[in-house]
C-alpha positions in Angstrom: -10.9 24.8 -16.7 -13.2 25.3 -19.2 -15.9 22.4 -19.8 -14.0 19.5 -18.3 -16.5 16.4 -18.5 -17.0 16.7 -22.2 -18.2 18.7 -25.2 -21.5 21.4 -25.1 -23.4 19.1 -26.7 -23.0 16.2 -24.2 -23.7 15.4 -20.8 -21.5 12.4 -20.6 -20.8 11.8 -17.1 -16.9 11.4 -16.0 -17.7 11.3 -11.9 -18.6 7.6 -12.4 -15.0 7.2 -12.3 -13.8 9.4 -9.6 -12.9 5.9 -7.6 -10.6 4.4 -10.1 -8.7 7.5 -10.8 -8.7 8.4 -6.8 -6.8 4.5 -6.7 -4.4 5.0 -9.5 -3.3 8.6 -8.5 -2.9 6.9 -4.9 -0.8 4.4 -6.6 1.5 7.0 -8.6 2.1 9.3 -5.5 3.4 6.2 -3.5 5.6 4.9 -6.4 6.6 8.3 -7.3 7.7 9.0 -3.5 9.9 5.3 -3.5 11.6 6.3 -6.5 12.6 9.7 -5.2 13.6 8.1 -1.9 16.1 5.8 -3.8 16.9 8.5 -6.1 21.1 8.8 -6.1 21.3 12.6 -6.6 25.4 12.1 -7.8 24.3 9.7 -10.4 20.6 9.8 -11.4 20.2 7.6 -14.6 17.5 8.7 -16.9 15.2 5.8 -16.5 14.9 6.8 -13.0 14.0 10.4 -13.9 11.4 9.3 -16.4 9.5 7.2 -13.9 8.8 9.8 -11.6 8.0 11.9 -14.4 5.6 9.2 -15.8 3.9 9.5 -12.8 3.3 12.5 -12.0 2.4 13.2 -15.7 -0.4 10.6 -15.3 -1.6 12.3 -12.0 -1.6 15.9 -13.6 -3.9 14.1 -17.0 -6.6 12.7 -15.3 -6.4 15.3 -12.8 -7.2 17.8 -15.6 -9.5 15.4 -17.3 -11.6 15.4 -14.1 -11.2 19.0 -13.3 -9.7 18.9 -9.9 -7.4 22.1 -11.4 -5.5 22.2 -8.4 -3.8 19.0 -8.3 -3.3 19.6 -11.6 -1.6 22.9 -11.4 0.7 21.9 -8.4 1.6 18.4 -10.7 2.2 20.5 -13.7 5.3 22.3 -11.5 6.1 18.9 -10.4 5.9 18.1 -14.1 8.1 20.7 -15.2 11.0 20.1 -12.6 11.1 16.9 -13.2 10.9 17.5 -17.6 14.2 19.7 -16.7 15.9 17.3 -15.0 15.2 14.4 -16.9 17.1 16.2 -20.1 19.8 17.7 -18.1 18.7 20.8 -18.3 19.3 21.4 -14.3 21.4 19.1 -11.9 19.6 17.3 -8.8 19.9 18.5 -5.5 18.4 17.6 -2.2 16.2 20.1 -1.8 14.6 19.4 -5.2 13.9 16.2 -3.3 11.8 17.7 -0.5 10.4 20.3 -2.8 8.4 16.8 -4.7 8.0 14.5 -1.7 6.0 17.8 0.0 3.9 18.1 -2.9 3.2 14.5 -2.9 1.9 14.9 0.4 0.2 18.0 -0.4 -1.3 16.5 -3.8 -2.7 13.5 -1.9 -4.2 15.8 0.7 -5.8 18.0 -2.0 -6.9 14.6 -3.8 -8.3 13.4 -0.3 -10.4 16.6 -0.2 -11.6 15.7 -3.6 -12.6 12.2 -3.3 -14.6 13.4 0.2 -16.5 15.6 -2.5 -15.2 18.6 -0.7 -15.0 18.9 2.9 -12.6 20.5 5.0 -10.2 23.0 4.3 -7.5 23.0 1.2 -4.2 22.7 1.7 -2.1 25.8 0.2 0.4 25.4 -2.1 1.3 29.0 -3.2 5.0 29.0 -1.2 5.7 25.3 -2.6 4.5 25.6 -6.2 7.2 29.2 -5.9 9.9 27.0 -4.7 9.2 24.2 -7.3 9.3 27.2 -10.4 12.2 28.2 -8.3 14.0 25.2 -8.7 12.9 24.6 -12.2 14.8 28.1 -13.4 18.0 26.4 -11.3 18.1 28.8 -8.8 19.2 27.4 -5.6 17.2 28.4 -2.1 18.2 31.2 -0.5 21.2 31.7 -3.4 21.4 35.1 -4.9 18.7 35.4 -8.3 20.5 33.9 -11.4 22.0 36.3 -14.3 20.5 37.3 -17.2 22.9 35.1 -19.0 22.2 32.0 -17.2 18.1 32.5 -17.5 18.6 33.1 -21.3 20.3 29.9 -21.3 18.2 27.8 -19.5 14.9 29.7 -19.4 12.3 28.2 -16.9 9.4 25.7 -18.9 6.5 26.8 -16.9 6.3 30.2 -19.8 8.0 29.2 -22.8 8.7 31.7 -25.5 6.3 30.9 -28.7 8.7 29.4 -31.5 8.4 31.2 -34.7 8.2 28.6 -37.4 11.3 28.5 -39.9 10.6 29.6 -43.4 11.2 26.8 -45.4 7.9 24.3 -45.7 7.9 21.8 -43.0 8.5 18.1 -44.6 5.2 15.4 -44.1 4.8 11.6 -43.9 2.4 10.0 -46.4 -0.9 10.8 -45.4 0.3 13.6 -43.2 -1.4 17.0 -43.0 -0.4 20.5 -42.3 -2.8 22.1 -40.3 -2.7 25.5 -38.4 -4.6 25.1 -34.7 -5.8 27.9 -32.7 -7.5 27.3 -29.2 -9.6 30.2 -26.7 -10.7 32.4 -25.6 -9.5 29.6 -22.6 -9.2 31.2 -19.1 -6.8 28.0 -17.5 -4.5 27.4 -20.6 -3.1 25.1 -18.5 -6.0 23.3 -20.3 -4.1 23.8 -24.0 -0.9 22.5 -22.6 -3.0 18.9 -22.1 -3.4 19.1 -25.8 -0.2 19.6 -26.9 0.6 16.5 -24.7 -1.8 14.3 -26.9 0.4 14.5 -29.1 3.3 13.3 -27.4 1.1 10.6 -25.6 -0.5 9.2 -28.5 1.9 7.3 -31.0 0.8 7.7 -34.9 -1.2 11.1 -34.0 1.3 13.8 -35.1 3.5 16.2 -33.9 2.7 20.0 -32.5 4.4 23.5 -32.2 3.9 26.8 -30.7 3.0 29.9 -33.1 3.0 33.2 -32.2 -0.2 34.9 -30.7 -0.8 38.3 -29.9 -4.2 37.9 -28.6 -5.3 36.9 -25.2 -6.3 33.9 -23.8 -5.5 32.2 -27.0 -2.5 30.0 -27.8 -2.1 29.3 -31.9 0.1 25.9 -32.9 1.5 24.1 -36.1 0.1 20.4 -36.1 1.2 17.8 -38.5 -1.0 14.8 -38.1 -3.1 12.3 -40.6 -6.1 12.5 -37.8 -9.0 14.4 -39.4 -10.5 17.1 -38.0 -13.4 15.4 -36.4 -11.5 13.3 -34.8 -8.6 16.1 -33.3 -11.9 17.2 -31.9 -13.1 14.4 -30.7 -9.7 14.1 -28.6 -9.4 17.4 -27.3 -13.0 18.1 -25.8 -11.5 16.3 -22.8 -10.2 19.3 -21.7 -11.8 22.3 -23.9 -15.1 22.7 -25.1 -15.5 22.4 -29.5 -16.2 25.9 -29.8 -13.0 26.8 -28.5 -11.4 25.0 -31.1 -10.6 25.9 -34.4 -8.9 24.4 -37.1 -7.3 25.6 -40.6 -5.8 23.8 -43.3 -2.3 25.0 -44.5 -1.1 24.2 -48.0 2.6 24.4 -49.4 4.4 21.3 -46.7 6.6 19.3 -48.8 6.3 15.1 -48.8 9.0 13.5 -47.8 10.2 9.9 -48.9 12.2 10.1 -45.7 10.0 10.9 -43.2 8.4 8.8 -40.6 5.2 6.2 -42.1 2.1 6.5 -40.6 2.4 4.9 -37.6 5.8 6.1 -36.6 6.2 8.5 -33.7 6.4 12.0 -35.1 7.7 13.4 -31.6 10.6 11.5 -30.5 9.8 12.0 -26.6 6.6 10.1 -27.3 8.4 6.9 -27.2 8.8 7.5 -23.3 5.2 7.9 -22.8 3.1 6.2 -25.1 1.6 4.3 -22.5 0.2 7.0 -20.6 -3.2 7.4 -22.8 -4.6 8.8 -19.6 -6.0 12.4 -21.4 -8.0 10.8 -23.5 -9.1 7.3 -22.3 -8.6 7.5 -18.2 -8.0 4.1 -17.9 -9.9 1.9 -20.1 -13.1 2.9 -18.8 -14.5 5.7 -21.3 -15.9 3.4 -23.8 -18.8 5.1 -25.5 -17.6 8.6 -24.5 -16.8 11.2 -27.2 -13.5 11.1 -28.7 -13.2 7.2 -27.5 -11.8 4.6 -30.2 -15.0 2.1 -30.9 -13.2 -0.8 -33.1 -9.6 -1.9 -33.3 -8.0 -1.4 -36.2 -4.9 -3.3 -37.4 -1.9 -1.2 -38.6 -2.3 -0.7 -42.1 0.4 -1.2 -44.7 1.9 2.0 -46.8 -0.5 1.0 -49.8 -3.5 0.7 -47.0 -2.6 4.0 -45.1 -4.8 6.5 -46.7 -7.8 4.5 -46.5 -7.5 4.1 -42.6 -5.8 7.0 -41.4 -8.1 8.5 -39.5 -8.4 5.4 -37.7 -4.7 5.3 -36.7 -4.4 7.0 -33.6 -7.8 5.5 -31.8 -6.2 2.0 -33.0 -2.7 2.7 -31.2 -4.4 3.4 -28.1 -6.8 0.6 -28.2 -4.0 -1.5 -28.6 -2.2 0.4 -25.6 -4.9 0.0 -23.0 -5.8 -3.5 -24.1 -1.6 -4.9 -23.2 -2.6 -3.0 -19.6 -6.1 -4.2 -18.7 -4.7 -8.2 -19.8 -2.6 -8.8 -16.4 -5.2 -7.9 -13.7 -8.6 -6.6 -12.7 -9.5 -4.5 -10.0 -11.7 -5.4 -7.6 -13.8 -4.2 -4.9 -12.4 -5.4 -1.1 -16.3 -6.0 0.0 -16.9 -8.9 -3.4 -13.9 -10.1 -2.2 -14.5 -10.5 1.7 -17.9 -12.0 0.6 -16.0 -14.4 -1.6 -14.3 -15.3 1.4 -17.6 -15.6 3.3 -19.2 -17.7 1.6 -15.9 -20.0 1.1 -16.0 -20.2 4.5 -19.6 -21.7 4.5 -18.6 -24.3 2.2 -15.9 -25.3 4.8 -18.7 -25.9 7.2 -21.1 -27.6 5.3 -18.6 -29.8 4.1 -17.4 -30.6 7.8 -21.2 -31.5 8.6 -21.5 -33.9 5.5 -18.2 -35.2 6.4 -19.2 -35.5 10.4 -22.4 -37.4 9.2 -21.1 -39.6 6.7 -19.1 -41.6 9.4 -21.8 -43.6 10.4 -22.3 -44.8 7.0 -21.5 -48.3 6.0 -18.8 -48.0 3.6 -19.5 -50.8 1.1 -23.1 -49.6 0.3 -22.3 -46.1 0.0 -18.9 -46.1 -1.7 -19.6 -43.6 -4.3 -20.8 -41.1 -1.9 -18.3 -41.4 0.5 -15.6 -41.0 -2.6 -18.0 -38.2 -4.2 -17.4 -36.9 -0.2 -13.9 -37.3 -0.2 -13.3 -35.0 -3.2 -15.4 -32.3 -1.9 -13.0 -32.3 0.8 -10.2 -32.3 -1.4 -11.6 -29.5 -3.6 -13.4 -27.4 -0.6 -9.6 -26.9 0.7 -8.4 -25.9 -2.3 -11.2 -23.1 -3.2 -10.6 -22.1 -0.2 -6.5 -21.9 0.0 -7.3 -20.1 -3.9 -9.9 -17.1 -2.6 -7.7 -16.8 0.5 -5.1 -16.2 -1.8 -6.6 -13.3 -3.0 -6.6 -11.2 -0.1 -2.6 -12.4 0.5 -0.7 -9.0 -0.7 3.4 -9.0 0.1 5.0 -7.6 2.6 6.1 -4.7 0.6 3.1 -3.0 1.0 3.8 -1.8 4.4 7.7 -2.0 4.4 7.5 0.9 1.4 5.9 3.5 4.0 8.6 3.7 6.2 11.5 4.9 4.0 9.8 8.4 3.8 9.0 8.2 7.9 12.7 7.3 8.4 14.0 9.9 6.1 11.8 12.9 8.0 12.4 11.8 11.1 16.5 11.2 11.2 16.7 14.3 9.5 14.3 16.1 12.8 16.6 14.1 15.0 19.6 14.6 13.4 20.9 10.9 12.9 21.9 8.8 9.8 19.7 5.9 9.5 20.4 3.2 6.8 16.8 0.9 6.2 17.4 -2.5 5.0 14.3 -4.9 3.7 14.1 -8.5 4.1 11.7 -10.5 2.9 9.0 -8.0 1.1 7.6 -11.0 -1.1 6.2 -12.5 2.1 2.5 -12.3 1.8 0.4 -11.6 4.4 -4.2 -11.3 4.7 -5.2 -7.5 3.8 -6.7 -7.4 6.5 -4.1 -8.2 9.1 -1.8 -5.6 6.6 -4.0 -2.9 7.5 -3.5 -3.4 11.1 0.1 -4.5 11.7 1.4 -0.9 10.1 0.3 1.3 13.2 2.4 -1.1 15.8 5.2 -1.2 13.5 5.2 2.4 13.3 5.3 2.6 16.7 8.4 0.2 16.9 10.4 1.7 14.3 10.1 5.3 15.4 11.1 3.9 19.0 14.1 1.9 17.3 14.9 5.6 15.4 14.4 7.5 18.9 15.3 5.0 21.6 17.9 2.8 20.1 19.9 4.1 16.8 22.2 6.8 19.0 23.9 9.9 17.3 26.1 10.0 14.6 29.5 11.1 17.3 28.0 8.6 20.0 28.0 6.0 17.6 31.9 6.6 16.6 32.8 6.7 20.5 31.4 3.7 20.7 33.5 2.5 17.5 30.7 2.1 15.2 29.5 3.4 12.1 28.0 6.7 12.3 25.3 6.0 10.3 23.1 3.5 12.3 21.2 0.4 10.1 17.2 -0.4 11.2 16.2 -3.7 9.8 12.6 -5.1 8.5 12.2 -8.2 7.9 9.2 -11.1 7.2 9.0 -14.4 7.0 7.0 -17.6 6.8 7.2 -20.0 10.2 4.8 -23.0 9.9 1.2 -21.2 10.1 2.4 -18.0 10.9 4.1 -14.9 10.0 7.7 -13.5 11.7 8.2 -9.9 11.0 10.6 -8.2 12.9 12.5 -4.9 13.7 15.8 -5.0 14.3 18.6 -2.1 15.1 22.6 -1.5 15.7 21.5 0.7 18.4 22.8 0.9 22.2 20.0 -1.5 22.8 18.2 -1.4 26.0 19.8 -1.2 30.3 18.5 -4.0 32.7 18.8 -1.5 35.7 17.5 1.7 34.6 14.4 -0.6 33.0 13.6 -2.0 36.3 14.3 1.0 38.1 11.8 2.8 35.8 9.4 0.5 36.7 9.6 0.5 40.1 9.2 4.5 40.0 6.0 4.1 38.6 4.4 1.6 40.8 5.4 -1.3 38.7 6.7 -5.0 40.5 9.7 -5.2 39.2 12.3 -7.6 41.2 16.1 -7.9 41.0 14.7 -11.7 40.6 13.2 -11.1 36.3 14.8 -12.9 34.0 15.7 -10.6 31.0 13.0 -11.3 28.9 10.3 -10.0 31.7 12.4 -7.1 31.9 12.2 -6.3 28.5 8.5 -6.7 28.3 8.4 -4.0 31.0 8.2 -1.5 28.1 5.1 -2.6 27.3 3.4 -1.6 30.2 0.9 1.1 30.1 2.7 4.3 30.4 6.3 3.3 30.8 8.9 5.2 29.2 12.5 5.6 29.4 12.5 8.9 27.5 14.2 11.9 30.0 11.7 14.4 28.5 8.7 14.3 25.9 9.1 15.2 22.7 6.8 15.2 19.5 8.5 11.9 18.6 8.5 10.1 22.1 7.7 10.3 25.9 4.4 10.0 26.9 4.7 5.6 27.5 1.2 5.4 25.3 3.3 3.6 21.8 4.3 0.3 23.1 1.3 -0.4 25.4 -0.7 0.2 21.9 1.8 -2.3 19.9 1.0 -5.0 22.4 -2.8 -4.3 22.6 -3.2 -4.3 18.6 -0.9 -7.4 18.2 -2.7 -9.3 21.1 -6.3 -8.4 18.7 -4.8 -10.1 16.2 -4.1 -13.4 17.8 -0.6 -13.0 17.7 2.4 -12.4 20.4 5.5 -10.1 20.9 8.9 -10.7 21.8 12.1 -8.9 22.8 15.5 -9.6 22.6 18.1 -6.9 23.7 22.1 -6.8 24.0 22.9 -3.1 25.6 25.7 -1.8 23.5 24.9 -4.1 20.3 20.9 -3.5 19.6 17.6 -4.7 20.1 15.1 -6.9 18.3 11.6 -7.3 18.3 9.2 -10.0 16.9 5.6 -10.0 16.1 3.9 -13.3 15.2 0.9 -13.3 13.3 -1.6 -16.1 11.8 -1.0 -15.7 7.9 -5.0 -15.0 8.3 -8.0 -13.7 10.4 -10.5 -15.7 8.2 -9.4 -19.4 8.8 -7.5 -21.1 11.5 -5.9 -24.2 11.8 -7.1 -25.0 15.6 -7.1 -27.6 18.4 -10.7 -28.4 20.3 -10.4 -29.5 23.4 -13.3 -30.5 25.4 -14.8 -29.2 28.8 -17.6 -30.9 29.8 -20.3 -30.6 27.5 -18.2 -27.7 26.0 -16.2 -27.4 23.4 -13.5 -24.6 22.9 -10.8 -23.9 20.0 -7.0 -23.1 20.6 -5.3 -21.5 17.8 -3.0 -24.2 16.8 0.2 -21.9 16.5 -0.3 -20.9 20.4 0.0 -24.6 21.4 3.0 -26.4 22.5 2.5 -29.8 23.7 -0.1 -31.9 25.4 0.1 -34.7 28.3 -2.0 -36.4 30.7 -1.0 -35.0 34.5 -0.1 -36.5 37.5 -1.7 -34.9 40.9 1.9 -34.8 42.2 3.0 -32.7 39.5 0.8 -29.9 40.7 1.6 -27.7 43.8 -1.1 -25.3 44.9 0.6 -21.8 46.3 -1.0 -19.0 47.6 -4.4 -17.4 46.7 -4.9 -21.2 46.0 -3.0 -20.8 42.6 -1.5 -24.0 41.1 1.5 -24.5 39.5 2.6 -27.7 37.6 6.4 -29.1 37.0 7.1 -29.9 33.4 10.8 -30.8 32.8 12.1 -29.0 35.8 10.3 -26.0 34.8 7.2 -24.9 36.9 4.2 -22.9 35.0 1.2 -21.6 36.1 -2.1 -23.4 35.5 -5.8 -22.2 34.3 -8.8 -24.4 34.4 -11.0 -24.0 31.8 -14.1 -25.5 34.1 -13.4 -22.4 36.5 -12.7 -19.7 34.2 -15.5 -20.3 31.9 -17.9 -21.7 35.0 -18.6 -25.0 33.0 -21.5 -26.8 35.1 -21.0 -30.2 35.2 -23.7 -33.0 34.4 -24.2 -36.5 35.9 -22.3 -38.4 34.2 -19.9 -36.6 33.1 -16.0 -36.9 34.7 -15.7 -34.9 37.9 -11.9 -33.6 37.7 -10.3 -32.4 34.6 -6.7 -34.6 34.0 -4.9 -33.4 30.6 -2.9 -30.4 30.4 -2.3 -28.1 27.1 0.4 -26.0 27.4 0.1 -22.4 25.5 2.5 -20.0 25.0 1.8 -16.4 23.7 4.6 -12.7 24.4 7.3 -15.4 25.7 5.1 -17.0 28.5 3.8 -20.3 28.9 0.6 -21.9 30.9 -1.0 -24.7 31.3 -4.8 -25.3 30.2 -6.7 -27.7 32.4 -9.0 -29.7 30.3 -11.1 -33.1 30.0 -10.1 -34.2 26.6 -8.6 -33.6 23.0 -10.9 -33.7 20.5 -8.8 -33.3 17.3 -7.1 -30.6 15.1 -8.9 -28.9 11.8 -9.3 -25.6 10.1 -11.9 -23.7 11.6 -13.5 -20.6 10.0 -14.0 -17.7 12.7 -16.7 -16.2 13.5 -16.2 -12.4 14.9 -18.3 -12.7 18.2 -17.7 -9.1 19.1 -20.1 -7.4 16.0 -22.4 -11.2 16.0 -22.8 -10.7 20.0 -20.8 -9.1 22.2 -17.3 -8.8 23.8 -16.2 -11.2 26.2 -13.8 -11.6 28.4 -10.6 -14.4 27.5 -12.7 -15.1 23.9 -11.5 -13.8 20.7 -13.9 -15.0 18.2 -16.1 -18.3 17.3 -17.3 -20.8 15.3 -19.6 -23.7 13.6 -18.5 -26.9 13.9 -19.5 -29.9 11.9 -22.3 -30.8 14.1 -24.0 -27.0 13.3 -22.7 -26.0 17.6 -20.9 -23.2 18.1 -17.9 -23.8 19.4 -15.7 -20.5 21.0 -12.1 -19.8 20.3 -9.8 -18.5 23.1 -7.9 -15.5 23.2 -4.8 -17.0 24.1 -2.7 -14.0 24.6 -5.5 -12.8 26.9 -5.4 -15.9 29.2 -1.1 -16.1 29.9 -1.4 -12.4 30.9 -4.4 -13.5 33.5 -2.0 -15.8 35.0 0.3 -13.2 35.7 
């Protein structure tokens, strides 16, 4: 591509916005790939056809703007395919569908290559971009090479024929211009055909056409525009260099009352895209750069259009990229997360002020302690605002699994229907980023394990096609997201017999739910044989690790014959906690508030030791085991202090429940945690830490990690 970052005469640097165009060609390929997962092949509606053209239009621009010529090629196919099918041109079939979701894969591979300035090995895409021109002439795979008659009548876009202009004088707008453009010598004219899009992209710039050429590496057009020639210029040395670029008025166009004003759009496709200014302005960020509009200008009336016409198409898209960049702002995750940081140091600081002010008299120092009081007030609400900010919905991570679900029925050869609940249910980024690998891991085992195929399901008298569920919601300070399926669910016996062949305790005596968790033991599987998808008993014991790193808990239920359910519970957030400190001692410790489920003052007769010198306590005709924080934590205690520890805390974290031995409650608030691991080190039963009001550090409990020690 010849002279991709700008004219010969400048050195305007375009790599300065590699990131932004790496994030919004990220953000194309996965809307692109949801629309042609819901595509209905028997009745595609144009508007569905024009978004995924949009997009990958906008990924084949700024691709070419920023010269990364493959992606652009392989998205020009895409392009072309879809520019078929959107005007009827070819009817939809599957494998048109596989032919775009594999170069969506293979264009963000290529794109990853790109944004790592390089490295590793390119993926090809010779056989695919054949296929895709394949398709685009409407030749089926593997059918027998369409007849002459049928290519005449629908010849493929990638090559078209020049169109020889008519005889009679082409009719102009007021203002308008007849001009005769002829580009090269250009080695990629892939590079002209991003100029002819300007055109359709721009509204108010004009309209173009293909002449005939008979020389080389030149393509020769018709342009009717009210743009001068500076400015044409200006526009196109995003993609050829000015010397490659020639211009010659034509005389003899007729005026026509009748024909579009000035800031009509002379192509009638450009309605579709006149929002997609990508060629020429990637983005809103080019300001300064050649070609890039410096004032708006208002759209001027007939008796004003000759005085401002060259102004016209710089004003359209000014006014374009301004409606975008009004409803957000992009930020960078590391402003934000030091936002969030330094939110959190408020929260403390105010707890300290708050802590102190309690041994103030309150008739002398009423206007500090109300000043005091609405610090409080507004400390929580900064902080409920930037947390906010890091909430996305749910429907980030649900909208990856259509495309796994869709590959992998079709490798197993089952009919899966996916069903969404709850997508607006927003969840931290953070914990986003780390829920996606267990749920991948329990929807591929619901897909494998559970959903059976398509003539077992109809012995069985069900539907062949088998339905997997996703679903979120909000529960008190937590998230619920769960995976459900129709499936043939899960078998007590061969479960515990499993179990038992690998060394595992399993007796007849487990209630269901312990037999259920058996899954999640490391390197259990009920799989007869191990496939690519399954086999090897590493998935689960991963799901239960991850989820236990987030604070959160697991649990099963299972009906063999009618399906199988799964729940993860997650804090809404890994920055702040809403948490109960209990004392120990001289130490203090935090339990996540959503792991606790009741407190009461015990009675020795309540606890029976058992062997090993474990204790058990009876609460409500239910016995659970109990922990002492003095002896797991080897709290020393002082003179003074009480000698035996009387209040139980019951916890309760994958479907368990224990009791916490401790010397007193202290209170519930917010706490913001500290990551001990990266501040320190790892320890054992501790999942993080924090300041308290007093400026101690107080340490948080990883309760997940403490029910499966009393096991």
């Amino acid at each position: 591509m010849a002279d991709t970052h700008g004219s010969a005469d400048s050195d305007f640097d375009l790599t300065q916005f590699y990131q932004v165009f790496f994030e919004e060609a990220a953000e194309n390929l996965d809307q692109m790939e949801q629309m042609l997962l819901n595509l209905d092949l028997t009745q595609a509606n144009d508007e569905e056809l024009n978004g995924i053209f949009r997009c990958a239009h906008s990924i084949k621009g700024g691709s070419a703007t920023f010269g990364f010529t493959d992606v652009a090629e392989l998205t020009h196919k895409m392009e072309s395919l879809l520019d078929r099918l959107r005007r009827h041109e070819i009817t939809p079939i599957p494998e048109m569908v596989d032919a775009l979701l594999e170069s969506a894969d293979a264009s963000r591979s290529l794109l990853a290559r790109h944004q790592a300035g390089g490295a590793g090995e390119a993926v090809a895409t010779g056989d695919l971009v054949r296929r895709i021109v394949d398709l685009a002439a409407g030749n089926r795979p593997n059918a027998a090479p369409a007849t002459a008659t049928a290519a005449v009548a629908a010849p493929a876009p990638q090559a078209p024929a020049p169109i020889k202009v008519a005889a009679p004088a082409p009719a102009l707008a007021q203002g308008e211009r007849l001009l005769q453009l002829k580009i090269g010598p250009v080695e990629n004219l892939e590079a002209v055909d991003a100029i002819k899009e300007l055109f359709r992209d721009i509204p108010g710039l004009g309209s173009i056409e293909d002449l005939a050429c008979d020389q080389p590496q030149h393509r020769l057009f018709q342009v009717k525009t009210q743009a001068t020639n500076d400015d044409l210029l200006d526009l196109m040395v995003f993609h050829v260099s000015k010397e490659q670029v020639h211009i010659t008025d034509q005389v003899g166009a007729v005026p026509s009352a009748t024909a579009p004003m000035a800031m009509g759009l002379a192509d009638p496709d450009a309605a579709l895209m006149e929002a997609d200014v990508d060629h020429i302005q990637p983005y809103g960020l080019f300001d300064g750069a050649p070609g890039t509009p410096n004032t708006a200008v208002a759209i001027p009336s007939a008796a004003e259009t000759d005085a401002v016409k060259t102004e016209a198409p710089k004003a359209a898209v000014r006014a374009n990229m301004a409606q975008m960049e009004s409803t957000s702002i992009r930020v960078d995750v590391k402003k934000v997360d030091q936002l969030i940081n330094l939110a959190g140091e408020l929260v403390i600081i105010q707890a300290m002020l708050a802590q102190n002010s309690q041994t103030l008299d309150p008739t002398a120092n009423q206007q500090l302690l109300s000043g005091l009081a609405d610090l409080d007030r507004n400390t929580r609400d900064l902080q409920e605002a930037v947390m906010s900010i890091r909430m996305i919905p749910m429907s980030t991570v649900f909208s990856r699994f259509p495309r796994m679900l869709r590959d992998l029925a079709n490798k197993l050869g089952k009919k899966i229907n996916l069903v969404t609940q709850g997508e607006a249910t927003e969840l931290d980024k953070g914990l986003v980023e780390k829920i996606t690998d267990p749920l991948t891991h329990l929807v591929r085992n619901s897909l494998d394990h559970g959903i059976e195929m398509p003539e077992d399901r109809i012995k069985a008298g069900k539907s062949e096609q088998g339905t997997l569920t996703l679903s979120a919601a909000h529960q008190g300070g937590s998230i619920v997201i769960e995976v459900r399926d129709d499936g043939r669910g899960m078998n007590r016996e061969k479960l515990i017999r499993k179990a038992r062949e690998r060394g595992i305790d399993a007796p007849d005596t487990m209630t269901d739910n312990e037999v259920w968790m058996l899954i999640f033991a490391p390197g259990f599987s009920t799989a007869e044989q191990v496939t690519d998808v399954s086999g090897r008993g590493v998935g689960m014991d991963v799901v239960r690790k991850n989820i236990a790193a987030l604070n959160g808990s697991v649990e099963i239920d299972s009906v063999e014959g009618v399906g199988m359910r799964v729940s993860i519970r997650l804090p809404l957030t890994l920055a702040i906690m809403d948490g109960m400190s209990v004392g120990v001692g001289k130490e203090v410790y935090i339990l996540p508030l959503s792991s606790v489920v009741e407190s009461f003052q015990v009675n020795s007769a309540d606890v029976s030791t058992v062997t090993q010198g474990s204790q058990l306590v009876k609460v409500r005709d239910e016995y659970m085991p109990v922990i002492g924080l003095e002896k797991v934590f080897a709290v020393p205690r002082q003179p003074g202090d009480k000698s035996t520890s009387d209040i139980m805390v019951v916890i309760e974290s994958d479907g368990s429940r224990v009791a916490l031995l401790v010397d007193e409650l202290l209170g519930q608030h917010q706490v913001v945690v500290k990551n001990l691991e990266s501040n320190y080190r790892k320890v054992p039963n501790i999942s993080g830490a924090t300041i308290l009001g007093d400026g101690t550090v107080a340490l948080i409990l990883d309760t997940s990690s403490l029910v499966r020690k009393s096991r």
